[in-house]
C-alpha positions in Angstrom: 0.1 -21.1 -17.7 1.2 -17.4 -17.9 0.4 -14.9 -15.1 -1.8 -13.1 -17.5 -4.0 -16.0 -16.6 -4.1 -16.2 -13.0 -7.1 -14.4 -11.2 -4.9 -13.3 -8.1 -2.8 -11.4 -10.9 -5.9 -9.6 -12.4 -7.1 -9.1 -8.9 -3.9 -7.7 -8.3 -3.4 -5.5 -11.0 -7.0 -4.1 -10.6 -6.2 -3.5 -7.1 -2.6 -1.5 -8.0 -4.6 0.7 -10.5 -7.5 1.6 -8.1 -4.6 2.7 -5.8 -3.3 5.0 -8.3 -6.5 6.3 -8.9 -7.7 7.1 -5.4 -5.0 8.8 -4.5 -4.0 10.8 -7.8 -5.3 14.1 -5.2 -3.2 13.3 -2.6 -1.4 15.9 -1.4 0.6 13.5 1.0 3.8 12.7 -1.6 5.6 10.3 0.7 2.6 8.3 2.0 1.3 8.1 -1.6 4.6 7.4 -2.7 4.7 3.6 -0.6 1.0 3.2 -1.1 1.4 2.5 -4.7 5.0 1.2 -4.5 3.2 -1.4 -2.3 0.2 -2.0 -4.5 2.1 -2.3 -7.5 4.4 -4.7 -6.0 1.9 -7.3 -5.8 0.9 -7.9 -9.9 4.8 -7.0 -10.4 6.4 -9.5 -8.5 3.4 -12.2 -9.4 4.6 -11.9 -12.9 8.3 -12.0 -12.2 7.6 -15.3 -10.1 6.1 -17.0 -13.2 8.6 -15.4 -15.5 10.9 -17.8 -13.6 12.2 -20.8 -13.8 11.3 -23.5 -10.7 8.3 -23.7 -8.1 10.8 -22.7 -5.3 11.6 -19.0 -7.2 7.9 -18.6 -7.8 7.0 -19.3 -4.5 9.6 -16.8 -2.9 8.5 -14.1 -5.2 5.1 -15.0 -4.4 6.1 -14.6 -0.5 7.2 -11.0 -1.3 3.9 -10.4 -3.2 2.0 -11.7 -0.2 4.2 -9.5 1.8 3.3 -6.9 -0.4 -0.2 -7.1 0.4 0.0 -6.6 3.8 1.8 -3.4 3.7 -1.0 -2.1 1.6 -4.0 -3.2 4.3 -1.1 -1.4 7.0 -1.2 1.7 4.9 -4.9 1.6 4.0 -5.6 1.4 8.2 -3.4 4.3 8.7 -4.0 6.3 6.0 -8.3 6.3 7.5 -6.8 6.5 10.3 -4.8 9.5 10.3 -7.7 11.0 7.9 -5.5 10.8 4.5 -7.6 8.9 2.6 -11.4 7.9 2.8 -13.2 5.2 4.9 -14.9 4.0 1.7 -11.4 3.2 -0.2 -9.4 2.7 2.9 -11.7 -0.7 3.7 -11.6 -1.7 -0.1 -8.0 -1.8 -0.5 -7.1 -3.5 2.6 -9.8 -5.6 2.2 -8.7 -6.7 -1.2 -5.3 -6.9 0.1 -6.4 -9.4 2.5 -8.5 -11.7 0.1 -5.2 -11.3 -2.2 -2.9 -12.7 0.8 -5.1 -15.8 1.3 -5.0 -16.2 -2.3 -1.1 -16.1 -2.7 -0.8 -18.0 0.4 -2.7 -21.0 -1.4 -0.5 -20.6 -4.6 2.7 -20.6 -2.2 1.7 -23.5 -0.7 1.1 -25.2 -4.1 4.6 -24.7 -5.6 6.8 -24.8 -2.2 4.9 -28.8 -2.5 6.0 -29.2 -6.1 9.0 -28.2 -5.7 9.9 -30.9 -2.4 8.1 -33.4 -4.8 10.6 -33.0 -8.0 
């Protein structure tokens, strides 16, 4: 299967490019700067995990996508909170990036078990 395939990758990807999107406009550098670093992270180091070679290297670079995903739901909580971006976008990105979590957390658990079982 390639990662072009998986839904949490598309998910991901669709996530990453409403990030860019939504904060084109914002005038913020740095905080825009690790917003999209973070979002992009996620489809980015999906693929690189499947590009690989074992279940235990796709499962670690699926841990750092996961971990990914929380820093965007941290940043989409500050950034309403501190008024940088909008209530609307703020909840849909981190609540994306949560629903993307649970989903890389299934996948993790998948191929940490297949690769104790080989």
């Amino acid at each position: 299967m390639s990662f072009e395939d998986l839904q949490v990758w598309q998910r991901a990807v669709e996530l990453s490019a409403d990030i860019y999107r939504g904060t084109k406009e914002l005038r913020d550098f740095g905080f825009r700067d690790q917003l999209t670093r973070s979002g992009l992270s996620i489809p980015s180091n999906i693929a690189e995990g499947y590009e690989r070679d074992s279940d235990a290297e796709i499962a670690q670079f699926l841990k750092v996508a996961k971990g990914s995903s929380g820093e965007v739901r941290t940043q989409a909580i500050v950034g309403k909170k501190a008024g940088i971006i909008s209530d609307e976008l703020a909840d849909r990105w981190a609540d994306e990036s949560k629903q993307l979590g649970r989903m890389l957390a299934a996948l993790i658990r998948r191929h940490r078990q297949r690769a104790t079982s080989h």
